[in-house]
Gaussian input, Z-matrix of N, CA and C with variables (Angstrom, degrees):
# hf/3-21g

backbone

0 1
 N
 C     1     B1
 C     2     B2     1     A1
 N     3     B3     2     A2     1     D1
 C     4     B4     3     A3     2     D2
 C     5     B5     4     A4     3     D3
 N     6     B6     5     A5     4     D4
 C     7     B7     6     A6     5     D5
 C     8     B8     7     A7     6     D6
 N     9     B9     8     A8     7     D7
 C    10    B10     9     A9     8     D8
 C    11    B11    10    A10     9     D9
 N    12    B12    11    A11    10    D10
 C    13    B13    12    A12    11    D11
 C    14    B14    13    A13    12    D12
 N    15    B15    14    A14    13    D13
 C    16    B16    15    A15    14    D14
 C    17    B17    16    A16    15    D15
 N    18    B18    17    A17    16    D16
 C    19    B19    18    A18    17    D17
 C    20    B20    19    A19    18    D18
 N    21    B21    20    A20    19    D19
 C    22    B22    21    A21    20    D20
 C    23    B23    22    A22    21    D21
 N    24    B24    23    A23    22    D22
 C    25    B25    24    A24    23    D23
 C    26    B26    25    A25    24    D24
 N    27    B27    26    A26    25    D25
 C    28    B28    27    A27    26    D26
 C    29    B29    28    A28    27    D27
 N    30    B30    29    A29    28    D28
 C    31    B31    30    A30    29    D29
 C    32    B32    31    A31    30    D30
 N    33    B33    32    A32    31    D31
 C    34    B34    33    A33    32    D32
 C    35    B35    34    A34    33    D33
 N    36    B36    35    A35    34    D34
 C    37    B37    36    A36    35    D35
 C    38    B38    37    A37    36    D36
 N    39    B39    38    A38    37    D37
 C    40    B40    39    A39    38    D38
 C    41    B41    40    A40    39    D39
 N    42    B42    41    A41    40    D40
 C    43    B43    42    A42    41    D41
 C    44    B44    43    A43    42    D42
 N    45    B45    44    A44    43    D43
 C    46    B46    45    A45    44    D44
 C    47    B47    46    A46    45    D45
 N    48    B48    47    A47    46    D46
 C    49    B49    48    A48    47    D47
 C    50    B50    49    A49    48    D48
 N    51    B51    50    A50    49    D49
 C    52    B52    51    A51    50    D50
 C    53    B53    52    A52    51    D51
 N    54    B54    53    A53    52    D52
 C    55    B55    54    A54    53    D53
 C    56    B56    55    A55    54    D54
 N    57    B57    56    A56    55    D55
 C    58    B58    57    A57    56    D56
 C    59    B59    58    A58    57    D57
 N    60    B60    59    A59    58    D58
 C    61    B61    60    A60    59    D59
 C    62    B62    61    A61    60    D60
 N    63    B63    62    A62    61    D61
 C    64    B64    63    A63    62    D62
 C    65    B65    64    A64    63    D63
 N    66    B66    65    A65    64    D64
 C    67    B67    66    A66    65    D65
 C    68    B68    67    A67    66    D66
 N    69    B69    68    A68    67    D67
 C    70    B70    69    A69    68    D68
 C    71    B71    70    A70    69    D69
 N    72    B72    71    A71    70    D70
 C    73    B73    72    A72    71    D71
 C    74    B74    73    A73    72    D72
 N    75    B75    74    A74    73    D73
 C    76    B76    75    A75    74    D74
 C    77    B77    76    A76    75    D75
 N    78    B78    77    A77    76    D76
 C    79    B79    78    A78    77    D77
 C    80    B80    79    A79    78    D78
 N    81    B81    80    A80    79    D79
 C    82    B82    81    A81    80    D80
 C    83    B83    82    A82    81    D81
 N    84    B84    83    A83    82    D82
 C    85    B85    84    A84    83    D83
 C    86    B86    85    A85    84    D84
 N    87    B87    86    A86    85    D85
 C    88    B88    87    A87    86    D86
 C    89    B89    88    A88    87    D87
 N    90    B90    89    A89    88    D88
 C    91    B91    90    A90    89    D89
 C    92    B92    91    A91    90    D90
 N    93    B93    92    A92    91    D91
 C    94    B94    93    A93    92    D92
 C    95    B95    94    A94    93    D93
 N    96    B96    95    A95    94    D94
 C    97    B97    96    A96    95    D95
 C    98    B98    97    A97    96    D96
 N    99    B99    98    A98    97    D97
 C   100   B100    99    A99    98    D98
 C   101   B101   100   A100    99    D99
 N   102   B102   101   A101   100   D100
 C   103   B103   102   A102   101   D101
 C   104   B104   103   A103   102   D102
 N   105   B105   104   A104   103   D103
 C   106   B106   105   A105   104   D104
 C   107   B107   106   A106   105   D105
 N   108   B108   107   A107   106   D106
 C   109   B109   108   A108   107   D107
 C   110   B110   109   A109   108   D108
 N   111   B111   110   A110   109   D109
 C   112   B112   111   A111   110   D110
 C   113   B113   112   A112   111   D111
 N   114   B114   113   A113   112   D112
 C   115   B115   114   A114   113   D113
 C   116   B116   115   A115   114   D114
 N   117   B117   116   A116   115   D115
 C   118   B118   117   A117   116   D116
 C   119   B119   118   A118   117   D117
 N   120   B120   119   A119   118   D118
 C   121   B121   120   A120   119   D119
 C   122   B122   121   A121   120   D120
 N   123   B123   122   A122   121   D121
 C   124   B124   123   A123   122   D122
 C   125   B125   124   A124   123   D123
 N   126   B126   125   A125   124   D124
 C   127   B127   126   A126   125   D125
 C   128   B128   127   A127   126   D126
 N   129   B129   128   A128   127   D127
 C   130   B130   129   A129   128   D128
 C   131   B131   130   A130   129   D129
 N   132   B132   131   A131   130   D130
 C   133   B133   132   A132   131   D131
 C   134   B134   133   A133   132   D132
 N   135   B135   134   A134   133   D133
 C   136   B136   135   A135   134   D134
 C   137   B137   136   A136   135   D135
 N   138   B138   137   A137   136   D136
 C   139   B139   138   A138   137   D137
 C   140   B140   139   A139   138   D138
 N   141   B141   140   A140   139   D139
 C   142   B142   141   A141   140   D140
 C   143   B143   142   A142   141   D141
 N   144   B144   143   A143   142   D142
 C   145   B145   144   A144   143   D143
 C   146   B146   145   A145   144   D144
 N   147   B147   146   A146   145   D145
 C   148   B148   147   A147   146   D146
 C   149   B149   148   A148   147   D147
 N   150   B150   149   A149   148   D148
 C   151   B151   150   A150   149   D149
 C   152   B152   151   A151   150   D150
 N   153   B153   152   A152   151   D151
 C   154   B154   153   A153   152   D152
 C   155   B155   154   A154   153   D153
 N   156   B156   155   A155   154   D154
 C   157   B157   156   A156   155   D155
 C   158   B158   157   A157   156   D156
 N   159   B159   158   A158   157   D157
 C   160   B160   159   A159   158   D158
 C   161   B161   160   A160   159   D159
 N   162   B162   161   A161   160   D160
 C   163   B163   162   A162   161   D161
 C   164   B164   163   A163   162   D162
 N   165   B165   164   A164   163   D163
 C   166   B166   165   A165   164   D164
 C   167   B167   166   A166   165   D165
 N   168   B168   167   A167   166   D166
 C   169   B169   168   A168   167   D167
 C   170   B170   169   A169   168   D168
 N   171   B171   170   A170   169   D169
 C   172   B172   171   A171   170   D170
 C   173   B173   172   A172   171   D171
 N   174   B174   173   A173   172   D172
 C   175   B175   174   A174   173   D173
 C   176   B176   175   A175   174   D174
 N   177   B177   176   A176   175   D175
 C   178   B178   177   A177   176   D176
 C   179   B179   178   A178   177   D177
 N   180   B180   179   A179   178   D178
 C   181   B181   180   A180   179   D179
 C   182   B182   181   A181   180   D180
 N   183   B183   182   A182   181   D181
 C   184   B184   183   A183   182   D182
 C   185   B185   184   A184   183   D183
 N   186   B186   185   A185   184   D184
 C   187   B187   186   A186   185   D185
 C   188   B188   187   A187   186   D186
 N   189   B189   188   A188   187   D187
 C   190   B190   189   A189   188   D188
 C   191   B191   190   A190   189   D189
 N   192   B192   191   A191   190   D190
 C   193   B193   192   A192   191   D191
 C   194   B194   193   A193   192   D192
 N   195   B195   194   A194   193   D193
 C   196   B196   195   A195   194   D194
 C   197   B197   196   A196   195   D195
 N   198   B198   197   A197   196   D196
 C   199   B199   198   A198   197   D197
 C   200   B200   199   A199   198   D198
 N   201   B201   200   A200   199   D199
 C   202   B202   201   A201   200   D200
 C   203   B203   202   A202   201   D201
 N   204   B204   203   A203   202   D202
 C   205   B205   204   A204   203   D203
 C   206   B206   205   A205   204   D204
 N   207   B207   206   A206   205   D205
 C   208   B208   207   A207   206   D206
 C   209   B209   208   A208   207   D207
 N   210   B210   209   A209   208   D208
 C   211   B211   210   A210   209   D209
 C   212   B212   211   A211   210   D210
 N   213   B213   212   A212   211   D211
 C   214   B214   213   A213   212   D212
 C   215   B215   214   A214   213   D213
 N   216   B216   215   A215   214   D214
 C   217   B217   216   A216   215   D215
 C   218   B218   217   A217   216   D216
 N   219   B219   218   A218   217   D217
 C   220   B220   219   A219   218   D218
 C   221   B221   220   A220   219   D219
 N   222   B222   221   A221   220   D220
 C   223   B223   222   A222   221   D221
 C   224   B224   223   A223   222   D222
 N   225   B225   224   A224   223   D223
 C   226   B226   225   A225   224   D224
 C   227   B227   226   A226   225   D225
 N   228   B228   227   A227   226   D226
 C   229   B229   228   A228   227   D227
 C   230   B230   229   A229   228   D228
 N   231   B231   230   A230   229   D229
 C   232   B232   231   A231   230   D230
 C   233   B233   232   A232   231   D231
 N   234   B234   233   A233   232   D232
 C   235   B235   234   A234   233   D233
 C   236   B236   235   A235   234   D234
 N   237   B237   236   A236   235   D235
 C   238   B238   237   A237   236   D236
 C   239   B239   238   A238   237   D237
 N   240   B240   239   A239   238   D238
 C   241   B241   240   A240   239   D239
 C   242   B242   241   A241   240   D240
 N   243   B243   242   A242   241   D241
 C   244   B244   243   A243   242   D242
 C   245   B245   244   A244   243   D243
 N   246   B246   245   A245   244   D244
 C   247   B247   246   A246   245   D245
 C   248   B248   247   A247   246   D246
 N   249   B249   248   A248   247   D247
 C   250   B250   249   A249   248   D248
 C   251   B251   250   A250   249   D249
 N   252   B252   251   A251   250   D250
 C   253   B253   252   A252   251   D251
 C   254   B254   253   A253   252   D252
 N   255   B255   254   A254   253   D253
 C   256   B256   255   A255   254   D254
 C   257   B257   256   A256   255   D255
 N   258   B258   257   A257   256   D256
 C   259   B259   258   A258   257   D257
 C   260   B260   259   A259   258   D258
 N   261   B261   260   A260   259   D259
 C   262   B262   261   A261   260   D260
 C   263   B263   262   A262   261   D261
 N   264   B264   263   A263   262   D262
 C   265   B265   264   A264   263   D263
 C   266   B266   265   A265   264   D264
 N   267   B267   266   A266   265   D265
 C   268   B268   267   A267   266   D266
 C   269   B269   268   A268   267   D267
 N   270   B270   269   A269   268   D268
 C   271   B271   270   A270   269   D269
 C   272   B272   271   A271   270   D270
 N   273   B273   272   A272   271   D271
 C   274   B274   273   A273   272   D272
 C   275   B275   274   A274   273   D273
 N   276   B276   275   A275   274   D274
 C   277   B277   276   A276   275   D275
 C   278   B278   277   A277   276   D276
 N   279   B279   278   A278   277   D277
 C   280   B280   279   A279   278   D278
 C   281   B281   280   A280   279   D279
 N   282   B282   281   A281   280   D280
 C   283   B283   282   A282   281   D281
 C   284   B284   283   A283   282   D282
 N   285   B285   284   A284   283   D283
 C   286   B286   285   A285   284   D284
 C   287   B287   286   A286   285   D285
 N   288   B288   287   A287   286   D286
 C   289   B289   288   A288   287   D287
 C   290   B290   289   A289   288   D288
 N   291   B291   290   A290   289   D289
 C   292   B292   291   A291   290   D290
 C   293   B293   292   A292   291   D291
 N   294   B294   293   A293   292   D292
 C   295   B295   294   A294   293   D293
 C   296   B296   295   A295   294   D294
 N   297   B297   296   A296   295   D295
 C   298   B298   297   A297   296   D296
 C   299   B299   298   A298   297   D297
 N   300   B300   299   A299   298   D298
 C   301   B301   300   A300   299   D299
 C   302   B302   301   A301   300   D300
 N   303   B303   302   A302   301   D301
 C   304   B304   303   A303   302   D302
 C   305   B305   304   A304   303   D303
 N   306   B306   305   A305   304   D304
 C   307   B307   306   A306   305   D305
 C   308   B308   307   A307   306   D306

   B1=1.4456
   B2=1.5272
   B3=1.6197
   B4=1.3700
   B5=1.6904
   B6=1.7275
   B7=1.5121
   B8=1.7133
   B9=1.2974
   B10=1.5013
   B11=1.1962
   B12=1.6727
   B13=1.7428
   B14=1.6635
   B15=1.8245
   B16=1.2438
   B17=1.9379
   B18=1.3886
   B19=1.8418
   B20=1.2633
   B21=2.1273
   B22=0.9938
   B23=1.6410
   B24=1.4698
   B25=1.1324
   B26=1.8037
   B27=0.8617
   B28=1.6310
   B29=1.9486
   B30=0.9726
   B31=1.7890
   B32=1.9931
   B33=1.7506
   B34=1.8123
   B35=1.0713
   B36=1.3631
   B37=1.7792
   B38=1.3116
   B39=1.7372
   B40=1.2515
   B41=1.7113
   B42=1.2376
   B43=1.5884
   B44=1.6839
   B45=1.7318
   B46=1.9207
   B47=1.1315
   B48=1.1866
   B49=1.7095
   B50=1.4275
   B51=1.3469
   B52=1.2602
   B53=1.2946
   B54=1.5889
   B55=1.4507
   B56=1.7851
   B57=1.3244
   B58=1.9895
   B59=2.1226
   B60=1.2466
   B61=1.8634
   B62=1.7942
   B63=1.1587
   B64=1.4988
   B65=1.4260
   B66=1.3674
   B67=1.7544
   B68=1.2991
   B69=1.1077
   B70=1.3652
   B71=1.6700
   B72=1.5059
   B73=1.5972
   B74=1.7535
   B75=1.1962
   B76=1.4295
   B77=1.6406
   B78=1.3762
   B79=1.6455
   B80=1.5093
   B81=1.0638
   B82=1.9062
   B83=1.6162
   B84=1.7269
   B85=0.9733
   B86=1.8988
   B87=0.9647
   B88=1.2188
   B89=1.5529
   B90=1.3465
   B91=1.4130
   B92=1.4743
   B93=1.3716
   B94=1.3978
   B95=1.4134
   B96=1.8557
   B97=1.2087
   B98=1.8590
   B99=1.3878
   B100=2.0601
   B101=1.2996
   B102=1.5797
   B103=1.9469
   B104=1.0648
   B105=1.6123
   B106=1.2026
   B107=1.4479
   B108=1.6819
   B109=1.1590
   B110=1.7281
   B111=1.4941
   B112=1.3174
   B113=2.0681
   B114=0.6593
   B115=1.9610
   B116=1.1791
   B117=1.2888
   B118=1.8794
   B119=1.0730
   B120=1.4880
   B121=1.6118
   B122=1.5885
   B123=1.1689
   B124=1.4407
   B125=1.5081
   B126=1.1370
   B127=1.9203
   B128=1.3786
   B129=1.3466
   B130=1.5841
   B131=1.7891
   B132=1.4765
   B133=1.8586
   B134=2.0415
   B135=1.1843
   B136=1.8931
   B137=1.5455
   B138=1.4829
   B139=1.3631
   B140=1.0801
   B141=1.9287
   B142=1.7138
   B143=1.2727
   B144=1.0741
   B145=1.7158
   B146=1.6918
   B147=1.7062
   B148=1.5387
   B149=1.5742
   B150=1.4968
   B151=1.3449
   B152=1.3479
   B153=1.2457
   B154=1.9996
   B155=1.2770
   B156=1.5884
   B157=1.3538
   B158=1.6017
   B159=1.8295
   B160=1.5074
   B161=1.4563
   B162=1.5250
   B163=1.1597
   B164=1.8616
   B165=1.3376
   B166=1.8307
   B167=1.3666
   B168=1.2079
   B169=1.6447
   B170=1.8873
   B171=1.4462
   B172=1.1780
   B173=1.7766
   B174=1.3677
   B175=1.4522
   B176=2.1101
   B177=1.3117
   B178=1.3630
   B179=1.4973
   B180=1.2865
   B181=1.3221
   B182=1.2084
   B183=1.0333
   B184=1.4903
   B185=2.0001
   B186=1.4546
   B187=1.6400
   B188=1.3804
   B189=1.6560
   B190=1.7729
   B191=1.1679
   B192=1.4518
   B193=1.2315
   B194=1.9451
   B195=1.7194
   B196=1.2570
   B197=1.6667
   B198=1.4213
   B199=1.8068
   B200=1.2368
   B201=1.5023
   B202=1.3276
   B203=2.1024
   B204=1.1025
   B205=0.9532
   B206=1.6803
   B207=0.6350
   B208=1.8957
   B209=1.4721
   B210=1.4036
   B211=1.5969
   B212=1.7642
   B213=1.2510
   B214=1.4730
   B215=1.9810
   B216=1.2719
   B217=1.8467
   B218=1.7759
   B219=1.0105
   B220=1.0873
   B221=1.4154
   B222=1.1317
   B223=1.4710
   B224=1.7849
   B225=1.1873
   B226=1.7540
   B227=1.2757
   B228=1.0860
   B229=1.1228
   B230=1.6865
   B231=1.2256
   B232=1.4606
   B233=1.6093
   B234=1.1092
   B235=1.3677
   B236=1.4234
   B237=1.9300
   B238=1.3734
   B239=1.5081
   B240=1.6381
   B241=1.2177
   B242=1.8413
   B243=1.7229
   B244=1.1734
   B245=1.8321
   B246=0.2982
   B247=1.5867
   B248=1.6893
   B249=1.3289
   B250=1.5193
   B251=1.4446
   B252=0.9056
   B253=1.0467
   B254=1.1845
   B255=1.4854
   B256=1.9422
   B257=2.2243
   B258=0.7225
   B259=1.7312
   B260=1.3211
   B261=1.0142
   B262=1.6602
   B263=1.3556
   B264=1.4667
   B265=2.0866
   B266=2.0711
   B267=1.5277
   B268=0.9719
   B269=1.3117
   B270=1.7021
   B271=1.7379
   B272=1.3568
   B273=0.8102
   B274=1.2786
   B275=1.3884
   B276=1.3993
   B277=1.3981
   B278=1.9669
   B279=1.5711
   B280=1.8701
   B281=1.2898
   B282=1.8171
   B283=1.1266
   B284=1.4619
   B285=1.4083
   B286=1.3281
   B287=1.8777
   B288=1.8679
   B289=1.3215
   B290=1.4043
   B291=1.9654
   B292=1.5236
   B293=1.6994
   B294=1.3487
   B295=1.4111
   B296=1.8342
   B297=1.6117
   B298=1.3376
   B299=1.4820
   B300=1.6721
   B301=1.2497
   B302=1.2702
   B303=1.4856
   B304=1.6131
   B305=1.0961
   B306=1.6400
   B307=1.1196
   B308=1.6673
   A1=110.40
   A2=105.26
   A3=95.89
   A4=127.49
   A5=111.09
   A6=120.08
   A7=129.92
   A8=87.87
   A9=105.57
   A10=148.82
   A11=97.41
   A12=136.28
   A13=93.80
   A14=123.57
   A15=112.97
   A16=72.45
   A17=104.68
   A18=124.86
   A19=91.64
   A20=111.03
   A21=119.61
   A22=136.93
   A23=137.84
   A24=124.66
   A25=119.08
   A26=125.42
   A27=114.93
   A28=98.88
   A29=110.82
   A30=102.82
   A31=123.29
   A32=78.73
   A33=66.07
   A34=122.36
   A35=125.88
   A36=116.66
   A37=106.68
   A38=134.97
   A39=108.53
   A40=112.58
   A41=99.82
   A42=104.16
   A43=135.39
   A44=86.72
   A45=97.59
   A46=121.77
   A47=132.56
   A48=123.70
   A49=116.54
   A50=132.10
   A51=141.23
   A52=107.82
   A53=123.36
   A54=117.14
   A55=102.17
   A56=108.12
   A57=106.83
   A58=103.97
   A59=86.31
   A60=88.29
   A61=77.72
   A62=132.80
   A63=119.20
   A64=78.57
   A65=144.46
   A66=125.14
   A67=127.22
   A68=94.88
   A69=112.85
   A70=131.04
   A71=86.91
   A72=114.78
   A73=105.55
   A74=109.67
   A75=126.63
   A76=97.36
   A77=111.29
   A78=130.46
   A79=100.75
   A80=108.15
   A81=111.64
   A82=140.23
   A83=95.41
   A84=91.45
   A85=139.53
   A86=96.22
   A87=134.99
   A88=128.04
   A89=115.08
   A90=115.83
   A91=112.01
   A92=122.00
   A93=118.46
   A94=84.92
   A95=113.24
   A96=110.45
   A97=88.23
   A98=92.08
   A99=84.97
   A100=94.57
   A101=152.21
   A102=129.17
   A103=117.93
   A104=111.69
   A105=123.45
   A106=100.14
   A107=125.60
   A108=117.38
   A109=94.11
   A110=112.77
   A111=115.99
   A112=95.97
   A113=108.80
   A114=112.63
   A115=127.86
   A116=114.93
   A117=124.10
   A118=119.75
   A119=114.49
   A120=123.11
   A121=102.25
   A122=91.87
   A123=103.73
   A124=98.21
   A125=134.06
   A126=128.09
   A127=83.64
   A128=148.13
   A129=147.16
   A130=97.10
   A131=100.16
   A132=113.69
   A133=101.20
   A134=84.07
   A135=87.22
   A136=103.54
   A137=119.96
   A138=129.81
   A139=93.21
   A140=131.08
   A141=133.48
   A142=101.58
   A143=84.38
   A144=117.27
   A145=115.78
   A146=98.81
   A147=117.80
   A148=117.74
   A149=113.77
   A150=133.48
   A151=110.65
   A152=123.24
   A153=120.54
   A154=82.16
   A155=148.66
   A156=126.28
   A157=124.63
   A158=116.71
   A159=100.91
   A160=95.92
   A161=126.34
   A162=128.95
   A163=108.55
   A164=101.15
   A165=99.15
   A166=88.65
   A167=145.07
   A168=124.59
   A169=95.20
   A170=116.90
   A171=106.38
   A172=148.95
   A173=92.67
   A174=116.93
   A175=108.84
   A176=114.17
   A177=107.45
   A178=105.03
   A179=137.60
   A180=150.35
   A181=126.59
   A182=142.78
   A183=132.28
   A184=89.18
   A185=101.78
   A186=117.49
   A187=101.80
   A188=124.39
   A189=109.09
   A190=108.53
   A191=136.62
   A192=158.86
   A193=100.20
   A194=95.43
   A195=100.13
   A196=125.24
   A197=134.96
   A198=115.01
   A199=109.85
   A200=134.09
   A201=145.58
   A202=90.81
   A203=112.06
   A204=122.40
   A205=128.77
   A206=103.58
   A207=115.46
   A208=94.92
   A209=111.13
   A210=133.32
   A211=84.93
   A212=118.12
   A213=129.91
   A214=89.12
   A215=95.92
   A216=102.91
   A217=100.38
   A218=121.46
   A219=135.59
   A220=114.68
   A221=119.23
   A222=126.50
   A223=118.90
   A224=99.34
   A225=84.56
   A226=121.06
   A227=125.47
   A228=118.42
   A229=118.39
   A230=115.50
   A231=139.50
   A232=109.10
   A233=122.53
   A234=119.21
   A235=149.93
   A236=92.08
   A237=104.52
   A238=140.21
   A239=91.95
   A240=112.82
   A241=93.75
   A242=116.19
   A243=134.48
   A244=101.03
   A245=111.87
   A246=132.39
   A247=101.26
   A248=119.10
   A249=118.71
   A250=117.80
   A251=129.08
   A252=140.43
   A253=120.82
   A254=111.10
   A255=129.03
   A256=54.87
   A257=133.09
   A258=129.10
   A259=112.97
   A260=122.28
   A261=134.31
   A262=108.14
   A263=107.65
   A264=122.73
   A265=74.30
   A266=121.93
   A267=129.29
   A268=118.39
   A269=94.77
   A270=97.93
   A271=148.83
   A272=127.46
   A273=119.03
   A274=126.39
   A275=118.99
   A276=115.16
   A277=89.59
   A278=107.02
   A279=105.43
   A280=93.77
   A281=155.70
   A282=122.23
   A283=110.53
   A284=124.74
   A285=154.59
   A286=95.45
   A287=98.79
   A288=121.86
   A289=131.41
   A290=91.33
   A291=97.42
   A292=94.32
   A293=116.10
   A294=114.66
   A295=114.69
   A296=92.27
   A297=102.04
   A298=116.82
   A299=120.32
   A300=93.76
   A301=131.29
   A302=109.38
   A303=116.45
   A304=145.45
   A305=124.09
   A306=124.72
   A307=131.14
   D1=-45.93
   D2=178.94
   D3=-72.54
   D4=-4.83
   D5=145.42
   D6=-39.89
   D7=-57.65
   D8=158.63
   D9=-26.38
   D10=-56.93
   D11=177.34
   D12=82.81
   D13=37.19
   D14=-178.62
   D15=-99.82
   D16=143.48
   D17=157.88
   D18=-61.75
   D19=138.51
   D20=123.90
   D21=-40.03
   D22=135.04
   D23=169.62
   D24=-59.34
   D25=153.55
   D26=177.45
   D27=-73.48
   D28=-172.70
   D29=170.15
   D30=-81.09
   D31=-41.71
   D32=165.29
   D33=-70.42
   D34=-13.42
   D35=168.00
   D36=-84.03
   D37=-29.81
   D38=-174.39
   D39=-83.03
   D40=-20.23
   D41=167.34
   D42=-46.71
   D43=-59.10
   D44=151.36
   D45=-63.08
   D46=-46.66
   D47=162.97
   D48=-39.48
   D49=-50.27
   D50=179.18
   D51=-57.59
   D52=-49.67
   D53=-169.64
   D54=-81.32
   D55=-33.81
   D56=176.14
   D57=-53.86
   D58=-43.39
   D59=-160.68
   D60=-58.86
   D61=-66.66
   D62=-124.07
   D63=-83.50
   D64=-62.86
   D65=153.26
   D66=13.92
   D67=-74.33
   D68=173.19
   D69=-48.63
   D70=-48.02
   D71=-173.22
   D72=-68.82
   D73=-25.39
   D74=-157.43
   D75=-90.78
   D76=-52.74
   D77=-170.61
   D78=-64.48
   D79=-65.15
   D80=165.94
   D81=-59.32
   D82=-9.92
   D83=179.62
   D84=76.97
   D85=18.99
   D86=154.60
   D87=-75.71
   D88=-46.69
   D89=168.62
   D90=-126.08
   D91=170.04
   D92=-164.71
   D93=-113.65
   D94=-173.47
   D95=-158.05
   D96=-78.83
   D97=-45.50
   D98=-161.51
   D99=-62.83
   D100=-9.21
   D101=149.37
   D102=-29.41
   D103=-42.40
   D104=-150.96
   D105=-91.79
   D106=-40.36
   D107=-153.02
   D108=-98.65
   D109=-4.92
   D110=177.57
   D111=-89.14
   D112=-57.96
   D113=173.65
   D114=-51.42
   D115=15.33
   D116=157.19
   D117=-104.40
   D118=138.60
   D119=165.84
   D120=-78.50
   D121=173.29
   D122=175.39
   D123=-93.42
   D124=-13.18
   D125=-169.22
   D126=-112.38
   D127=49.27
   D128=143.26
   D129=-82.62
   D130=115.84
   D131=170.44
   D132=-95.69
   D133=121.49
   D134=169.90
   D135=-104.13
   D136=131.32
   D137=-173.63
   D138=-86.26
   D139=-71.11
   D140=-156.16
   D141=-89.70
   D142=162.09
   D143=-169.36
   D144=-58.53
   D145=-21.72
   D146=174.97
   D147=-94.63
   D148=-26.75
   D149=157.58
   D150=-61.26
   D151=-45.83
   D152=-167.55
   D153=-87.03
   D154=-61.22
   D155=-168.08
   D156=-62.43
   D157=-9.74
   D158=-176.51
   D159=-104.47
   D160=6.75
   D161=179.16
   D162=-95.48
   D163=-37.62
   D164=175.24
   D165=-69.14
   D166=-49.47
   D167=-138.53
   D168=-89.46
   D169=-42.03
   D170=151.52
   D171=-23.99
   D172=-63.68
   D173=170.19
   D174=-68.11
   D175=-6.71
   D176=167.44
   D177=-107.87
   D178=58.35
   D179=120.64
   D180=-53.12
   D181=115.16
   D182=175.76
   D183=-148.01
   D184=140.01
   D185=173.69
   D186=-60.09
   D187=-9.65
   D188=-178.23
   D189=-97.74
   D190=1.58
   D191=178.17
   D192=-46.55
   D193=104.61
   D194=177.81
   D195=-56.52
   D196=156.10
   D197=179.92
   D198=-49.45
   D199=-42.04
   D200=-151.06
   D201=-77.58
   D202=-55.61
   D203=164.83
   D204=-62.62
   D205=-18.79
   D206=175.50
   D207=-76.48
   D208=-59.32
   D209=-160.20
   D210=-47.58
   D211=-69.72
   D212=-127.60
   D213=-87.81
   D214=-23.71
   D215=179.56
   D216=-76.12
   D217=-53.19
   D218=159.79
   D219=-15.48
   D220=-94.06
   D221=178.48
   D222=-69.86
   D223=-20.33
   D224=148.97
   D225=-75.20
   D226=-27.96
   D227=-173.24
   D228=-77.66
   D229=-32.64
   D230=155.88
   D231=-41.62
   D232=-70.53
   D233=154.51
   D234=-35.29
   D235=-37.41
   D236=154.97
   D237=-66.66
   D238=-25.89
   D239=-156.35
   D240=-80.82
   D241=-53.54
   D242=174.10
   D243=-47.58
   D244=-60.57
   D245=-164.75
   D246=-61.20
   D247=-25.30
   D248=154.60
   D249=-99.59
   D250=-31.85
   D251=166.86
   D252=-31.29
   D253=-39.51
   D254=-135.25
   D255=-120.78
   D256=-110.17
   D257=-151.66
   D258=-30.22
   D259=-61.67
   D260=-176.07
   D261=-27.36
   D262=149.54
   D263=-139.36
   D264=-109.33
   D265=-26.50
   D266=-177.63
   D267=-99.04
   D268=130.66
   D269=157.70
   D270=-96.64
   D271=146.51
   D272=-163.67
   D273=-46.37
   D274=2.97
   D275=-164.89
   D276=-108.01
   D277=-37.22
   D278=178.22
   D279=-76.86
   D280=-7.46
   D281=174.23
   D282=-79.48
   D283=-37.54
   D284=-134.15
   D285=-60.15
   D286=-48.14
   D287=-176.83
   D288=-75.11
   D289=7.39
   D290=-168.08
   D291=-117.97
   D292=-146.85
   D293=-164.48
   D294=-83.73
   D295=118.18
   D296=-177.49
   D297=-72.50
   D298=156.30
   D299=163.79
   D300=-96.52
   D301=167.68
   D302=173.46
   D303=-53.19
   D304=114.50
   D305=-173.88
   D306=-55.64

């Protein structure tokens, strides 16, 4: 990139990019909730108040997650995801191009 003369993002911007794309990814339907709850690092920093909430409800994924519990993780997280989405200075098409998550 820096061939280019395109700037690296600093980390708190590539961090918010990461949580908008998978937001994003989630709201559109593109990714399911466990993409999302499988596509975080643990060193992702959320600055807003809509970023730290789609990142806690994220980070409570776990594969032992009862149905009743899947269900109810599920749609918070849907909410979370909407709910940054609808704030975010980014759209989904400039996060898309930035850092995906891990398979």
């Amino acid at each position: 990139m820096r061939e280019l003369g395109i700037p690296l993002p600093d980390e708190e911007t590539d961090d918010g990019c990461l949580l908008a794309r998978l937001a994003f990814g989630l709201a559109e339907g593109e990714l399911s909730p466990k993409d999302v709850g499988n596509g975080l690092s643990m060193t992702v920093a959320a600055r807003t108040r809509e970023e730290i909430r789609f990142l806690s409800v994220a980070a409570g994924y776990s594969e032992w997650l009862g149905p009743d519990e899947l269900s109810g993780w599920e749609k918070e997280l849907r909410t979370a995801a909407h709910s940054l989405a609808a704030v975010t200075d980014l759209g989904p098409s400039s996060v898309s191009r930035r850092r995906a998550p891990a398979d």
